[in-house]
C-alpha positions in Angstrom: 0.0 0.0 0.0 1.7 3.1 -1.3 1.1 6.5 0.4 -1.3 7.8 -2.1 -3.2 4.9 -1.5 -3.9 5.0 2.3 -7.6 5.9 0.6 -7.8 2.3 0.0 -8.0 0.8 3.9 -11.3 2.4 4.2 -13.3 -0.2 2.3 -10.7 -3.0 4.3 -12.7 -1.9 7.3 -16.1 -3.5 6.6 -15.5 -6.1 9.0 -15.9 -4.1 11.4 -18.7 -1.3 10.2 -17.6 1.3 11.8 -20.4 4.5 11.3 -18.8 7.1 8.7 -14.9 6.3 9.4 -12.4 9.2 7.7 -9.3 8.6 7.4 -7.5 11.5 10.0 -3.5 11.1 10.0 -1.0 8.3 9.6 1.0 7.2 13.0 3.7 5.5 11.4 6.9 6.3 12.9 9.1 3.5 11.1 7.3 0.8 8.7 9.1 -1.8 7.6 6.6 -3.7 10.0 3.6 -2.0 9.8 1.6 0.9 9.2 -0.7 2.6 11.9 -3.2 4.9 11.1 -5.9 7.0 13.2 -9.2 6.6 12.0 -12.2 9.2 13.0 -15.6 7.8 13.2 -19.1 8.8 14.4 -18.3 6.3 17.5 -15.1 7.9 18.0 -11.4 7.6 16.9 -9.7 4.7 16.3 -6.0 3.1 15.5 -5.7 0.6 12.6 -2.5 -1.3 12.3 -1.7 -3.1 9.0 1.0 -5.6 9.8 3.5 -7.5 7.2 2.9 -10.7 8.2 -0.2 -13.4 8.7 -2.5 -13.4 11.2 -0.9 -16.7 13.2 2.0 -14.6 14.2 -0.2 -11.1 14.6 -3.4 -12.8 16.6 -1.1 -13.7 20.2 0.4 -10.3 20.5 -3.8 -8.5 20.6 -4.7 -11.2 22.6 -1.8 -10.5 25.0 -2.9 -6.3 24.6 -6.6 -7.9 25.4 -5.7 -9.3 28.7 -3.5 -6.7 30.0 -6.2 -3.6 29.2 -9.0 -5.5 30.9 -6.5 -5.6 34.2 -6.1 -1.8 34.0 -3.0 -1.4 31.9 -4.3 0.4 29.1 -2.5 -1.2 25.7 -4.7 0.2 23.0 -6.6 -3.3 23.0 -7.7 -4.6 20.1 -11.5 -4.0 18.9 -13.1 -7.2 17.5 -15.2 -6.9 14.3 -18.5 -8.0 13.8 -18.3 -11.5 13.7 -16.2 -11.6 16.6 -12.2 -11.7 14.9 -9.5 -9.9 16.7 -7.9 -9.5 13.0 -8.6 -10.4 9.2 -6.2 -11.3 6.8 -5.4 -9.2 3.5 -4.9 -11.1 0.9 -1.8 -10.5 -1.8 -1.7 -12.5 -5.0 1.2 -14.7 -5.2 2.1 -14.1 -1.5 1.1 -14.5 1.9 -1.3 -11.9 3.6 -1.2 -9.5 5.9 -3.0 -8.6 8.6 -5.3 -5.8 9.5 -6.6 -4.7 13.2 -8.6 -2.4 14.7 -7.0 -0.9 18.0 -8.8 1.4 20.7 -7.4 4.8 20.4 -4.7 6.0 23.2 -4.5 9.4 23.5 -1.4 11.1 24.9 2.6 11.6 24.0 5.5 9.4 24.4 6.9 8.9 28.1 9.3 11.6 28.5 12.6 10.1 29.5 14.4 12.7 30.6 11.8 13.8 33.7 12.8 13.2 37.3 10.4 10.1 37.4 10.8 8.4 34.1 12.8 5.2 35.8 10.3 4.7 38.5 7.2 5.1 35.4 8.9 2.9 33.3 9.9 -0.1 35.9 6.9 0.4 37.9 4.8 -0.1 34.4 6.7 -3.5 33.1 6.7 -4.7 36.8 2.9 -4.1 36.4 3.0 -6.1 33.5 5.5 -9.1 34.4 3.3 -9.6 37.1 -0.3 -9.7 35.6 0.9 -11.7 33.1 2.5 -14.6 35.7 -0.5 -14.5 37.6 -3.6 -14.1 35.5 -4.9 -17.6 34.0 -5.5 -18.6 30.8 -3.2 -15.8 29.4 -2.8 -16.4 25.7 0.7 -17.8 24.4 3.0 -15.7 22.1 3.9 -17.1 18.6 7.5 -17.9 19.4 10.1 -18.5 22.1 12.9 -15.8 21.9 16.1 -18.3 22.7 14.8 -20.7 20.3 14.1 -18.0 17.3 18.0 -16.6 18.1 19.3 -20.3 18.2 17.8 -20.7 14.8 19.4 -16.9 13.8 22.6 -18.2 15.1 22.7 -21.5 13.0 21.6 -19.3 10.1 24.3 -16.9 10.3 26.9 -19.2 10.3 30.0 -19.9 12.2 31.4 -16.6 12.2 29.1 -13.7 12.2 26.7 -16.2 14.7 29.9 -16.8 17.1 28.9 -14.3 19.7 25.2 -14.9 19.4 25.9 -18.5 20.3 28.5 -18.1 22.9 25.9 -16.0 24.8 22.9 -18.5 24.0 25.4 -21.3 25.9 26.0 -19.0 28.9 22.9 -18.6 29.7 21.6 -22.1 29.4 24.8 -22.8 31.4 23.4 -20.5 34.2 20.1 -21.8 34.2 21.5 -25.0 35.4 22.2 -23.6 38.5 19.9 -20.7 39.0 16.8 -19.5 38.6 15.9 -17.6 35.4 12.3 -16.7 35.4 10.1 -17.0 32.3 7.1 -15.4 30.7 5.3 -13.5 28.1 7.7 -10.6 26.9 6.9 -7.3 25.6 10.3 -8.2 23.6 10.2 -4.3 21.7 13.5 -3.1 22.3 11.9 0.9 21.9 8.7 0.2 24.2 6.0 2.8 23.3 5.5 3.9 26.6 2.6 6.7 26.3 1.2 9.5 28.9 -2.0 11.0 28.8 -1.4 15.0 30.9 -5.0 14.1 31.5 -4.4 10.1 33.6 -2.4 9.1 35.8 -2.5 5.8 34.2 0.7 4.5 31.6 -0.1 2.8 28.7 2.1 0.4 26.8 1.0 0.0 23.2 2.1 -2.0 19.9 2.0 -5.4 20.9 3.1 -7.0 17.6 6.5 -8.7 19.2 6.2 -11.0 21.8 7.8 -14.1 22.5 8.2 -16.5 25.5 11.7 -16.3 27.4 13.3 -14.8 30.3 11.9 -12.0 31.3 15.1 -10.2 32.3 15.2 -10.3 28.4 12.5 -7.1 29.0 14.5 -5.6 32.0 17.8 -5.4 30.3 15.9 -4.0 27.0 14.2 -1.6 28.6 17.4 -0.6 30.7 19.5 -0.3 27.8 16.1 2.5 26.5 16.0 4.1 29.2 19.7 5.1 29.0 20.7 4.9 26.1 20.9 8.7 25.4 22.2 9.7 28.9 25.6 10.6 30.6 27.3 7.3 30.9 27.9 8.5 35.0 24.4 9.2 34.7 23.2 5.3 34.0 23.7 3.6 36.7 21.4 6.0 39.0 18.9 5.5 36.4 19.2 1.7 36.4 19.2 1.1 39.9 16.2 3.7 40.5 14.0 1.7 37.3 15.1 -1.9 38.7 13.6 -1.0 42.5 10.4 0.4 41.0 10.2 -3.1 39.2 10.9 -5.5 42.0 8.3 -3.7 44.1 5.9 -4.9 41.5 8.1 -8.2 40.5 10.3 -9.6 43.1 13.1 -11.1 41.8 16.0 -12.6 44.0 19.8 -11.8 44.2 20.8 -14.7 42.5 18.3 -14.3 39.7 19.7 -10.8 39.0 23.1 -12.2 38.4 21.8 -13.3 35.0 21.3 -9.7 33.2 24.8 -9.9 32.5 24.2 -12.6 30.6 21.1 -11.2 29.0 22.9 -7.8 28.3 25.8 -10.1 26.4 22.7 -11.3 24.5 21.4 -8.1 23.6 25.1 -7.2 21.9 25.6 -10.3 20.1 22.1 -9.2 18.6 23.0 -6.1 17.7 26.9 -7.0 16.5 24.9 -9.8 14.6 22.7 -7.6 12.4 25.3 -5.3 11.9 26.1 -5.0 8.5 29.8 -6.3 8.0 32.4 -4.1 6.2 34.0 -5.3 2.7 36.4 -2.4 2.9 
């Protein structure tokens, strides 16, 4: 779908029939994913989110955003259609769909970072969310498990560029033999889109198209690593231990546990040094 024709989702919301929707503005920030979209309607205003992949992979992740907004973290939950579907496919000849949802709308701007309390928001809010998701029952099970998908990224790099992704796959299996190493659903979004609303007190965490099933120090470290990655290196630690109390507050975690974000944040790296294009000068 090209820019000029953003005219076209209109008629792809049927499913839902939605009273005199207009498109109003497009949300995309970075789309190689997805484009997101806020529709206005006579029922109110709306976010549709047209993913790049099929609706197996895109279902868990607004079933996940379900769960958490009906325990009071708003997520920009998913709106079902008439018939009941969370999503519906779009069809592409000669290649596989994608997938089309209707979100609620979130108002409010992205979580200012740089603010006195931004740690405490941030850990407080994925604490919040670690938590539900443990406890609650019956909470719907992401598409993929995160160690297994880099094991396979790892075998498919090959023995050099996947050298560091696997020698940081082994140390953390290695540790798990001998500690705990808590698993669960994970937000698994390195940039977390963290809103506030001037007018709730209430965070919400939107764009649940990524998670997986893994450690979920996997979120901590990631959301560390956000949370400072534009600050004074002096500065970083402050911020990490102030986020990582808000958190256990909500998510106990013990001593021995929190050996292992070393390990994750040697995960994160090898990711990163992985995808990195490598130089032919």
């Amino acid at each position: 779908m090209s820019p000029d024709g953003d005219q076209c989702l209109l008629p792809l919301l049927a499913p839902w029939n939605l009273s005199d929707p207009r498109l109003a503005a497009e949300l995309t920030d970075l789309g190689d994913r997805s484009r997101v979209w806020r529709v206005e309607s006579s029922d109110g205003p709306y976010a549709v989110k047209l993913t790049f992949d099929g609706p197996a992979f895109v279902e868990p992740g607004l079933r996940i955003a379900a769960v958490l907004d009906r325990a009071g973290i708003p997520t920009g939950a998913p709106i079902p259609t008439v018939d009941g579907k969370l999503c519906c496919p779009i069809d592409r000849p000669q290649d596989y769909p994608w997938t089309l949802a209707l979100h609620t709308f979130i108002p409010g701007s992205p979580l200012d970072l740089t603010t006195d309390t931004a740690p405490e928001q941030a850990g407080d809010l994925l604490g919040r969310v670690h938590h539900t998701l443990m406890t609650l029952p019956d909470v719907p099970q992401p598409a993929g498990r995160m160690l297994d998908y880099y094991k396979g990224e790892a075998k498919r790099l090959g023995r050099r560029r996947g050298a560091a992704l696997r020698r940081a796959l082994t140390a953390i299996a290695d540790f798990r033999t001998s500690a705990p190493l808590s698993e669960g659903v994970l937000y698994g979004d390195p940039a977390p889109e963290i809103l506030q609303d001037p007018d709730s007190p209430a965070l919400a965490l939107i764009d649940w198209g990524s998670p997986s099933w893994g450690p979920l120090l996997h979120d901590v470290v990631s959301w560390q690593l956000f949370l400072t990655a534009r600050q004074p290196p002096d500065a970083a630690p402050t911020l990490e231990r102030r986020f990582l109390t808000a958190y256990r507050a909500r998510r106990p975690i013990s001593e021995r546990e929190m050996d292992g974000r070393d390990l994750l944040l040697d995960l994160h790296r090898a990711i990163q040094d992985s995808w990195t294009p490598v130089s032919r000068a």
